[in-house]
C-alpha positions in Angstrom: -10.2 183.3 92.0 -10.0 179.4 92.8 -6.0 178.8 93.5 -5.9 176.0 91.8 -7.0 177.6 88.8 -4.9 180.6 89.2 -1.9 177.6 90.0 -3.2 176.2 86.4 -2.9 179.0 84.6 0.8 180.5 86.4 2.3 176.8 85.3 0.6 177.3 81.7 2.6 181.1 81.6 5.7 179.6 82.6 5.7 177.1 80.2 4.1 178.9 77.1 7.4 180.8 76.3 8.3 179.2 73.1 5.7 179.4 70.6 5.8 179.2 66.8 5.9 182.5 65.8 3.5 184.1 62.9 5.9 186.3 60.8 7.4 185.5 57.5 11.1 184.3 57.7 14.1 183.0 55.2 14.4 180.4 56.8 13.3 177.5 54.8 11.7 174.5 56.6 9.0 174.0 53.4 11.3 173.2 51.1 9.8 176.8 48.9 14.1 177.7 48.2 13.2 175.9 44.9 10.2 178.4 44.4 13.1 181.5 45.0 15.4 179.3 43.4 13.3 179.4 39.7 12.6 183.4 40.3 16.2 183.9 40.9 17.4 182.1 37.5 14.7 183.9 35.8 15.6 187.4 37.1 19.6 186.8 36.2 18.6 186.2 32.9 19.3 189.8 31.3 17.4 189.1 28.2 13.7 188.9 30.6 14.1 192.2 32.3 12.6 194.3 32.6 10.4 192.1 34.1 7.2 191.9 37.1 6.6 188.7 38.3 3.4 188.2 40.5 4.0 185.8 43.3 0.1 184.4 44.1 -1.0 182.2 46.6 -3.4 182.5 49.1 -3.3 184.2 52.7 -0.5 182.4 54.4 0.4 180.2 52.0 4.0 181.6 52.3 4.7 183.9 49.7 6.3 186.4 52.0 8.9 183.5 53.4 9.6 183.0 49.4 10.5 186.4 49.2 12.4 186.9 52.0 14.3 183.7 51.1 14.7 185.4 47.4 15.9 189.0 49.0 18.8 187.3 50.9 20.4 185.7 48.3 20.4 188.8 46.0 22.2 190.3 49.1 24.9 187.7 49.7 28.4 189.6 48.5 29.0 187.2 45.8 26.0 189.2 44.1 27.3 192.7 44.3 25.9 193.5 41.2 22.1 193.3 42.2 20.2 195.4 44.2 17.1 194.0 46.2 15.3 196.1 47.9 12.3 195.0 50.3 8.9 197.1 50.3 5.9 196.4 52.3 2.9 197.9 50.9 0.7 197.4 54.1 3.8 199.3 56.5 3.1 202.5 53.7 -0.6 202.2 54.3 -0.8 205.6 56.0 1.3 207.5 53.5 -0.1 210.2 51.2 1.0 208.7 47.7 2.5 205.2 46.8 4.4 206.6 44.3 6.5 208.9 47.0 7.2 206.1 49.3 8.0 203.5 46.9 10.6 206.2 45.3 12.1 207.1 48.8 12.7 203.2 49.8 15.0 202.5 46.5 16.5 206.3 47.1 17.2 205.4 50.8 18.9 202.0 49.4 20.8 203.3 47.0 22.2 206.1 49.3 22.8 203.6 52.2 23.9 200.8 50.0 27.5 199.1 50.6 27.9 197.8 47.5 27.9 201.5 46.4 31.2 203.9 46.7 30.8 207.6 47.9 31.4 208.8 44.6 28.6 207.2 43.4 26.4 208.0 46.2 26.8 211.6 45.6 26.2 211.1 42.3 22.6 209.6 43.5 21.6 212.3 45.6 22.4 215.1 42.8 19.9 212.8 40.1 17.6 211.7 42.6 16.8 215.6 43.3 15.5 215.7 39.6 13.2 212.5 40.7 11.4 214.1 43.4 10.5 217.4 41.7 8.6 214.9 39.1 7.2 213.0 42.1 5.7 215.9 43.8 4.4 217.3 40.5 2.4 213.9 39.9 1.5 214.0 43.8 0.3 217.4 43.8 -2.0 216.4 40.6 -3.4 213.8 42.7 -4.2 215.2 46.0 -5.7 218.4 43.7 -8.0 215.7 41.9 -8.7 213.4 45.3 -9.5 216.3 47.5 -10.8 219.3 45.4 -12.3 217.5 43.5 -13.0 217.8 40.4 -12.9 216.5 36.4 -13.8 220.2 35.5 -10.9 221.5 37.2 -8.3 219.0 35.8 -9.4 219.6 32.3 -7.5 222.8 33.1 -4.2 220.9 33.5 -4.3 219.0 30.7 -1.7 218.7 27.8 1.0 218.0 29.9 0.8 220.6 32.2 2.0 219.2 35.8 1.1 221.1 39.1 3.7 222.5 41.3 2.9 222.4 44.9 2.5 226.1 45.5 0.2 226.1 43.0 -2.5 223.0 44.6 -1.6 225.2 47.5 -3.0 228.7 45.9 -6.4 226.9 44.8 -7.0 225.0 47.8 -7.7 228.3 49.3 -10.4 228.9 47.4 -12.6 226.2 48.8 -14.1 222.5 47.8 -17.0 224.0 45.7 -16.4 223.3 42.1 -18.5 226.2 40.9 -16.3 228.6 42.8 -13.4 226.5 42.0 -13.9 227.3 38.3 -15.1 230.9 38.1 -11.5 231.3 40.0 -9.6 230.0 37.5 -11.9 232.0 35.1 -10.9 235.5 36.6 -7.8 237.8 36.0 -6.6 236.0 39.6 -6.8 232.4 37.8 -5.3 233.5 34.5 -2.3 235.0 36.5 -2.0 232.1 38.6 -1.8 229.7 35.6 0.3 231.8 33.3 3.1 231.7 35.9 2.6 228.3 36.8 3.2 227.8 33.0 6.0 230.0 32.8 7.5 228.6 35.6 7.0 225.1 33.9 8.6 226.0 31.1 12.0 227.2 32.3 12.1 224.4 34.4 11.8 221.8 32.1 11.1 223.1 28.1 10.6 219.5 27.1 8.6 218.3 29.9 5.7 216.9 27.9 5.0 213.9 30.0 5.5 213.6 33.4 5.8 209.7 33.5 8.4 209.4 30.5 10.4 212.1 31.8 10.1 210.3 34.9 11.1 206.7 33.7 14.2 208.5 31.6 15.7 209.9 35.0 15.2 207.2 36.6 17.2 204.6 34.1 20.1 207.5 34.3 20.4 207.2 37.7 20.4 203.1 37.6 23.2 203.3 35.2 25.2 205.5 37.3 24.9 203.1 39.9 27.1 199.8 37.5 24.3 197.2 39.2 23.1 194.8 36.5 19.8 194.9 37.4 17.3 196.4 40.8 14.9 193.9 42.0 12.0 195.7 43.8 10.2 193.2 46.1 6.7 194.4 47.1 5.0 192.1 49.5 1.7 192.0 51.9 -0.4 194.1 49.2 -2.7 191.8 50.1 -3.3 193.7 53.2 -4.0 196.7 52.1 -7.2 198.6 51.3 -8.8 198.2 48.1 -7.8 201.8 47.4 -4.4 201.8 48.4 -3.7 198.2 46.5 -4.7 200.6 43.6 -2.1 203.4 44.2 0.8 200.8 44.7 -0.3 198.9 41.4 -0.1 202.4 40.3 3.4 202.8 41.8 4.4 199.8 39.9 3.6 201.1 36.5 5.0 204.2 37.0 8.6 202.0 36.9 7.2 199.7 34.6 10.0 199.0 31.6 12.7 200.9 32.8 15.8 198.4 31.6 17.4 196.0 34.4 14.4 196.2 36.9 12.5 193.1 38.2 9.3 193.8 40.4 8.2 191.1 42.5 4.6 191.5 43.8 3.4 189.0 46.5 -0.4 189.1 46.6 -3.2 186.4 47.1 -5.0 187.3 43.5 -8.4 187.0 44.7 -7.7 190.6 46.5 -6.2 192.1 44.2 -9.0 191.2 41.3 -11.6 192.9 44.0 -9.7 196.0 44.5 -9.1 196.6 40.6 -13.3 195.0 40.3 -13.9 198.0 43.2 -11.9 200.8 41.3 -14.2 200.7 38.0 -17.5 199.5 40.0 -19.2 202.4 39.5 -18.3 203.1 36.0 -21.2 201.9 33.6 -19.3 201.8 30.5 -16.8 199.5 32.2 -18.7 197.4 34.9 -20.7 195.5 31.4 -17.5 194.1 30.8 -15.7 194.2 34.5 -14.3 190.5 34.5 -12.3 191.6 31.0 -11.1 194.8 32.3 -9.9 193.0 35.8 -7.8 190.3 33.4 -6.4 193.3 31.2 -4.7 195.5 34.0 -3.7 192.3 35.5 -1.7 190.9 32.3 -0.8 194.3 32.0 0.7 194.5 35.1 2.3 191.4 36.1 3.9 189.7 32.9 4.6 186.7 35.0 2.3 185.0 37.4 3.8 182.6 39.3 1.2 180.4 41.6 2.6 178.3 44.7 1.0 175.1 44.9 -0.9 173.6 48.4 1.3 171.5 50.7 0.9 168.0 49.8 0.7 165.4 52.8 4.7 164.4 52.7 5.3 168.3 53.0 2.6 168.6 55.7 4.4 165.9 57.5 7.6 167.3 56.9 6.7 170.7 57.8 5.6 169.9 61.2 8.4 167.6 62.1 11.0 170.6 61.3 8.4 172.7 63.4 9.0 170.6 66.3 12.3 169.2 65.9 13.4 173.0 65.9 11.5 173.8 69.2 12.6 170.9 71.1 16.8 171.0 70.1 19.6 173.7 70.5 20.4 175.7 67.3 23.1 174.2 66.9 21.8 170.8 66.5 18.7 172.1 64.4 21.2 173.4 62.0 22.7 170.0 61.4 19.0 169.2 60.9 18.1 172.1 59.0 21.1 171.4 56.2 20.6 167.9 55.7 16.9 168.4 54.7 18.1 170.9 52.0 20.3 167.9 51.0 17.6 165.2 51.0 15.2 167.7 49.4 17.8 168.4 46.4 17.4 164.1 45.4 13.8 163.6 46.9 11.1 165.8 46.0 8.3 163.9 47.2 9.2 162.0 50.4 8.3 163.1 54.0 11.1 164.6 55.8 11.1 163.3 59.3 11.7 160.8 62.4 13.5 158.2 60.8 15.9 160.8 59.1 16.1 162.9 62.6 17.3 159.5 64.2 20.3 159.5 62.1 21.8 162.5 63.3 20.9 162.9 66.8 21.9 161.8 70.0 18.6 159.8 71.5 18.2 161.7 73.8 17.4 164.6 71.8 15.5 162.3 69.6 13.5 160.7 72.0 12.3 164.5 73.3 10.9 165.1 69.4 9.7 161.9 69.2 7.1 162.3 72.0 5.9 165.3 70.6 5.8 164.2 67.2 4.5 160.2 67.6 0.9 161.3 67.3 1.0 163.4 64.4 1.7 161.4 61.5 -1.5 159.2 60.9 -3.5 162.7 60.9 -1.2 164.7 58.5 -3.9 163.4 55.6 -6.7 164.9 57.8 -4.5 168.0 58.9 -3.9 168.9 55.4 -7.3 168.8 54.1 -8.6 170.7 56.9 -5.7 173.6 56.5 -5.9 172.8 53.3 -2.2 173.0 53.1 -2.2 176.7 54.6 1.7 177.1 56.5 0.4 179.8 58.4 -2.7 177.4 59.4 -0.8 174.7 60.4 1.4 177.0 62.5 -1.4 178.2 64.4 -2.9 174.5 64.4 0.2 173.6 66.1 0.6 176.8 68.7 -2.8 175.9 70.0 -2.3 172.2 70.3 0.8 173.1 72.0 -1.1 175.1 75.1 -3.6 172.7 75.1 -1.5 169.7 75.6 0.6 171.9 78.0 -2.6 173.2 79.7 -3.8 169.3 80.4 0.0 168.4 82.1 -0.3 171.5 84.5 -4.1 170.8 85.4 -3.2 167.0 86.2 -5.4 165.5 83.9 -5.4 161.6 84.0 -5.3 159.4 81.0 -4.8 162.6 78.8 -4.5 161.3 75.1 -2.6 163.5 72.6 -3.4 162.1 69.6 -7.3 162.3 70.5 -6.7 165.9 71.4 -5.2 166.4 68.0 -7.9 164.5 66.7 -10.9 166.7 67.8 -8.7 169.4 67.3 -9.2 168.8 63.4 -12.9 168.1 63.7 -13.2 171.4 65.7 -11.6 173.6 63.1 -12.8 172.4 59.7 -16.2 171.0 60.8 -17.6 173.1 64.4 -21.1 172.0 63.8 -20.5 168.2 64.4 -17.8 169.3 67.1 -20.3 171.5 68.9 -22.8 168.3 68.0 -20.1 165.7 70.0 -20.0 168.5 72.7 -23.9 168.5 73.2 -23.9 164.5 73.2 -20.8 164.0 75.7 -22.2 166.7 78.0 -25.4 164.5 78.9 -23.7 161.6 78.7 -20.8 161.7 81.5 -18.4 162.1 78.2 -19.4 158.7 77.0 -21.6 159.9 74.2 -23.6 156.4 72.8 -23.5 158.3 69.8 -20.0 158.0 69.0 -20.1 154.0 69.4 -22.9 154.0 67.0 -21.6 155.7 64.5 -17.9 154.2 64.9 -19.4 150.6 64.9 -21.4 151.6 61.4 -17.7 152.4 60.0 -16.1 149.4 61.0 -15.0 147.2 58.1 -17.1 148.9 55.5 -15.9 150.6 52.3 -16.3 154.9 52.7 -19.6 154.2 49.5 -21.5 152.1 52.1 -20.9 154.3 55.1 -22.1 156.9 53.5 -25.6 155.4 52.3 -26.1 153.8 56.2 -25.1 157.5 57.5 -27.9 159.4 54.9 -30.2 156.5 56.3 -29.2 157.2 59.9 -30.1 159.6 62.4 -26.4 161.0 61.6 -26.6 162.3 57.7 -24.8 165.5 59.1 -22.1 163.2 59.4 -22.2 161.7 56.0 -19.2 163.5 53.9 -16.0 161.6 53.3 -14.2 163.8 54.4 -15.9 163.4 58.6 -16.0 159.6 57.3 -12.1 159.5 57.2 -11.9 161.7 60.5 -14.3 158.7 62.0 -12.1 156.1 60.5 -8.3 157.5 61.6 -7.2 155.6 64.7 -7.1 156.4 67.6 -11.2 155.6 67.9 -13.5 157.6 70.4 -15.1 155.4 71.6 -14.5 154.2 75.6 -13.0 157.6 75.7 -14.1 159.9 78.4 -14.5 163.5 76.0 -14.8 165.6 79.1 -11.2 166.6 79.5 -11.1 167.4 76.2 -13.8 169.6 76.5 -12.3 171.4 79.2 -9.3 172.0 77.2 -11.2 173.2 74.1 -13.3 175.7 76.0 -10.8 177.5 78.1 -10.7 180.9 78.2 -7.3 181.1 76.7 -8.0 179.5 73.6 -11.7 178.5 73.4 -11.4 177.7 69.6 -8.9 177.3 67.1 -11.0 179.8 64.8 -10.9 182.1 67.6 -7.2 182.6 68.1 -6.6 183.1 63.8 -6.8 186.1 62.6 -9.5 186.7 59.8 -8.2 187.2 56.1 -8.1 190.1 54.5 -10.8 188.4 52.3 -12.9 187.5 54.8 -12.6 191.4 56.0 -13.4 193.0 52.8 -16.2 191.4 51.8 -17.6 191.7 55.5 -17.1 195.2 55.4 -18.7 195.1 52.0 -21.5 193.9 53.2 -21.8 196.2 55.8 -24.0 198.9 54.6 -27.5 199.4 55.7 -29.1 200.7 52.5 -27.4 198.2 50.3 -29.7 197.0 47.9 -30.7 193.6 47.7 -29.7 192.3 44.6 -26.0 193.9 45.5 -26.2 191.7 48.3 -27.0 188.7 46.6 -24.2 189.7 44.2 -21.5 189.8 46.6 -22.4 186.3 48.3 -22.3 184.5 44.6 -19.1 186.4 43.2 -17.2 186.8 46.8 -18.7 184.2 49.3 -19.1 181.1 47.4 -15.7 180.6 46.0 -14.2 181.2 49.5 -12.4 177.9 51.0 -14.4 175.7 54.2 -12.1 177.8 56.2 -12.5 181.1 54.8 -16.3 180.6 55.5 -16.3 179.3 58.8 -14.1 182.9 59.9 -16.2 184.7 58.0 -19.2 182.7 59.8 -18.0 183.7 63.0 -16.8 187.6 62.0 -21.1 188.2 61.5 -21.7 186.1 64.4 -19.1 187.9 66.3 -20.6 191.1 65.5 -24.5 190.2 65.7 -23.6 189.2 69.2 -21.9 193.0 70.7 -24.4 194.6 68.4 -27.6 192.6 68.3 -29.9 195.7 67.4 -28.0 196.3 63.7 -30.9 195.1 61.6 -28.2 194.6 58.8 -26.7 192.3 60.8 -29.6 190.0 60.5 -30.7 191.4 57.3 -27.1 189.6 56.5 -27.7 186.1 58.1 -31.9 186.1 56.5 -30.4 186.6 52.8 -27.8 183.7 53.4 -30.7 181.6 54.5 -32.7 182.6 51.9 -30.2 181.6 49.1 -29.7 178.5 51.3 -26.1 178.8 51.8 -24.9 175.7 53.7 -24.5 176.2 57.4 -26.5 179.8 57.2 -29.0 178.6 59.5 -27.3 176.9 62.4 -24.8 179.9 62.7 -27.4 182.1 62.7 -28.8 180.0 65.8 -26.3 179.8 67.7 -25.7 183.6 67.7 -29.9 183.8 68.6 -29.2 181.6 71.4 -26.7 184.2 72.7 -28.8 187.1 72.5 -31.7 188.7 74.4 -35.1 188.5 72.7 -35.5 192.0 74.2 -32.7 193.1 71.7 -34.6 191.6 68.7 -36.3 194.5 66.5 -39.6 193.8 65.9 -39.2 194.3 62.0 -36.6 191.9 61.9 -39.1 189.5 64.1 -41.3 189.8 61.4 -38.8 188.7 58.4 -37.9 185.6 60.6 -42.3 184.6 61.0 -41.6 183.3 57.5 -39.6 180.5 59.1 -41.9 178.9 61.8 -42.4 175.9 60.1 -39.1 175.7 58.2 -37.2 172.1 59.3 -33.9 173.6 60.4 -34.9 176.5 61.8 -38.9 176.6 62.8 -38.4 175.1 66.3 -35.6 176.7 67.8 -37.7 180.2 66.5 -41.5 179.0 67.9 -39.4 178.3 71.5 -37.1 181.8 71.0 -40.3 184.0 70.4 -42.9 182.0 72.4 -43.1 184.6 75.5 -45.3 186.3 73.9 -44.5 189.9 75.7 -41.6 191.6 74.4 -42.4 193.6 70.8 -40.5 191.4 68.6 -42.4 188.2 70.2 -45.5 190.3 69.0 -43.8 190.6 66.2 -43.1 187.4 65.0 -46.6 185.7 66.5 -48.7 188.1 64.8 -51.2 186.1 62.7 
């Protein structure tokens, strides 16, 4: 390696350490305490509970931060009678049943709680003993029914019968097949297995009719021998589970549903929730002619309170990054004097940006200075930052971690004349727009990073209203630039043109950080529905189904990183006909931007990789306008089998 590059990048480690961190954390710099604030009031309010209260938004919208900000004050000693407990859906991924782990985290609360005497605790641990035998009853039923198998064989434990776990032990031994499973239970063997099962049920429990009201009844005698006023359950990140296991913690929920003085809190983005329920009765017939009525019924069900957190709006945007900043740059100490006055501000002003002029106030300028230029060049592109993030924390965390490196990256390599705020600037045009910022990449490389181009354009937007710019750009060579939102990016100072894009090139494309889109992680949306689509002998119209109900109503973002995902993949495995089978069916339903991401993965792929069948699907194209030339010139060698292929007359 070059030492000056391997200088570059030792500088770049060094000064990388502090980075905006990606987890969910109390503490508040969004101003969302009024969000746990309201959920508080409403859970102290004995005459709600029992109560579950769904806490929506979308991925990284900060739901979890709400809830962690909601858990700590439920622990704070002035309310000793409330329990919170904290469960994470996604950490219990790998266990067997929802129900058993979401039972053992309030047991293992209660039994290592301080607000809690000895006495009590003992007291616990005798009635919790009752609560497990009922728990591994209803788990026994359901590994019998997920891994033997079989409706026929349940039938056989109906009426309130519940399975012991030497039992589901006995008949597993007899194999998966059902047949066998049932002339079993049919023989003298089966008879004498069930016969003591039952016997042993019923001096057990004489009046154990139903498991789950039995269950609920032990469970509200144990939370009154506890004296707490109410148990607030917090389940958050179910939004990253499977579809299956989102279905077992719902489950889990319901299971505890109207036992007096509980409050479940679920923190979900709804969209994944509504697929996993949508997923559970898909293959039901009866049900799937009337799927969007069953998804609202378990829903309403469910969750008696949805509570939805609203976007950032621009003043928050701003506000949010400033704390960002402010916090990176001064001790803790001094943030904390920040931290509390915003909390002040934000109890009298709802609606004004928290930021420079208030930070001025209260620090020394030296301090302030140090924020200042890092900040200066943010605020005339907190309109365009939060319509591209769309007012997504998590977003503009990641926004600002990569701007970070990048700016850091351009000090270490020496670059003259480096502009922050036009690094910032293509940043935004990169991330919610990479076709016109792969476009401005093709036109500065030619060009000596003076792209004509850009003065062009910038000189039609000069002194015009955002109506008239757009009919001149739709009349121009530039109509893929004609959207008001690219028109405002055009229009926000500072200007490109005179500006040598090279640097900024250089920055964008290192191997570090190459894209923004690159270094965030895909959805769990984004995930499902690409694993959804997946399957090679999915039928057509199932296809075409998922891309209306699940691709459409995704966000710019959420397409662009589900864009890339397919892209991603098509490129490491360029002989999965589904692959392209994918990309063809966007095109064909002319989803925006279908086409040129399915070029630009082509251009990265050998021709020899190309199957010939799916060669012969693309033929259709040679004279479509977005796509016919780039195909004519990919397949024009006129050797390789899909070449063949797709020339064949």
């Amino acid at each position: 390696m070059d030492f000056r590059i391997f200088e570059i990048f030792w500088h770049l480690i060094k000064n990388t350490i502090y980075m905006w961190a990606d987890n969910e954390t109390s503490e508040d710099l969004l101003g969302f305490k009024v969000h746990a604030d309201l959920l508080i009031d409403i859970i102290n309010d004995e005459t709600v509970l029992p109560i579950t209260i769904g806490v929506f938004g979308d991925w990284g919208s900060g739901k979890s931060s709400i809830l962690q900000i909601l858990k700590n004050e439920f622990d704070k000693p002035d309310n000793e009678d409330s329990l919170c407990i904290y469960f994470n859906g996604w950490t219990f991924e790998g266990y067997d049943d929802a129900k058993a782990a979401l039972l053992n985290s309030i047991l293992k609360e209660l039994e290592d709680n301080k607000k809690i005497t000895a006495e009590i605790k003992e007291s616990i641990k005798e009635k919790a003993k009752k609560l497990w035998k009922s728990i591994d009853w209803m788990r026994g039923a359901g590994m019998l029914l997920k891994n033997i198998a079989l409706p026929a064989v349940s039938a056989y434990f109906t009426g309130g019968i519940s399975l012991a776990p030497y039992a589901i032990q006995k008949i597993s031994e007899w194999g998966n097949d059902p047949n066998e499973i049932i002339k079993r239970l049919q023989s003298e063997e089966g008879k004498e297995l069930l016969q003591s099962f039952i016997k042993e049920q019923n001096e057990e429990s004489k009046t154990k009719t139903n498991a789950v009201s039995e269950f609920r009844k032990d469970f509200e005698d144990l939370l009154e021998s506890t004296n707490f006023k109410r148990l607030i359950v917090i389940i958050d990140d179910l939004d990253r589970c499977s579809p299956e296991r989102i279905i077992e913690n719902l489950e889990a929920i319901k299971l505890f549903l109207n036992v007096p003085k509980t409050a479940f809190i679920v923190g979900a983005d709804p969209r994944i929730v509504k697929y996993a329920i949508e997923n559970k009765y898909r293959n039901n017939k009866e049900i799937e002619e009337d799927n969007n009525r069953i998804v609202i019924d378990y829903l309403e069900k469910l969750i008696q309170l949805p509570y939805s957190l609203p976007r950032l709006s621009e003043s928050e945007v701003e506000t949010y990054i400033s704390m960002l900043i402010c916090k990176k740059e001064i001790t803790a100490d001094k943030f904390k004097i920040i931290h509390d006055s915003f909390h002040k501000y934000r109890e009298k002003n709802k609606y004004s940006a928290f930021g420079l002029s208030n930070f001025k106030e209260l620090l020394e300028n030296d301090d302030f200075e140090k924020i200042k230029s890092n900040i200066i060049t943010i605020p005339s592109l907190v309109p365009l930052i939060t319509n591209s993030l769309y007012g997504n924390p998590r977003q503009i965390k990641r926004f600002l971690n990569t701007y970070t490196i990048r700016k850091r990256l351009a000090k270490v390599a020496s670059l003259d004349n480096f502009n922050d705020a036009i690094l910032a600037k293509l940043m935004i045009l990169e991330y919610s727009e990479p076709k016109l910022f792969k476009e401005l990449f093709n036109w500065q490389i030619n060009q000596e990073g003076n792209p004509k181009e850009v003065i062009d354009i910038e000189a039609l937007c000069k002194d015009k209203n955002e109506n008239d710019i757009l009919d001149e750009l739709k009349n121009s060579d530039y109509k893929d630039w004609s959207r008001p939102k690219v028109i405002k990016w055009l229009k926000v100072e500072p200007l490109l043109t005179g500006t040598d894009l090279r640097d900024y090139y250089w920055i964008a494309r290192d191997k570090l950080n190459d894209s923004i889109s690159s270094s965030s992680l895909i959805p769990p949306i984004v995930k499902t529905l690409f694993n959804d689509l997946s399957p090679e002998s999915m039928p057509l119209a199932v296809t075409k189904l998922l891309l209306t109900d699940q691709f459409i109503p995704l966000t710019a973002i959420e397409k662009d990183q589900f864009f890339k995902l397919l892209s991603d993949n098509l490129k490491r495995n360029s002989t999965q006909k589904r692959l392209h089978d994918i990309f063809n069916i966007m095109i064909e339903e002319k989803i925006e931007n279908a086409g040129y991401q399915y070029i630009e993965a082509l251009k990265m792929i050998s021709i020899n990789n190309i199957e010939p069948a799916v060669a012969t699907r693309l033929s259709k194209y040679k004279n479509d306008a977005e796509l016919g030339e780039f195909l004519r010139e990919y397949f024009k060698d006129g050797k390789s089998k899909a070449s063949k292929a797709f020339n064949i007359k």
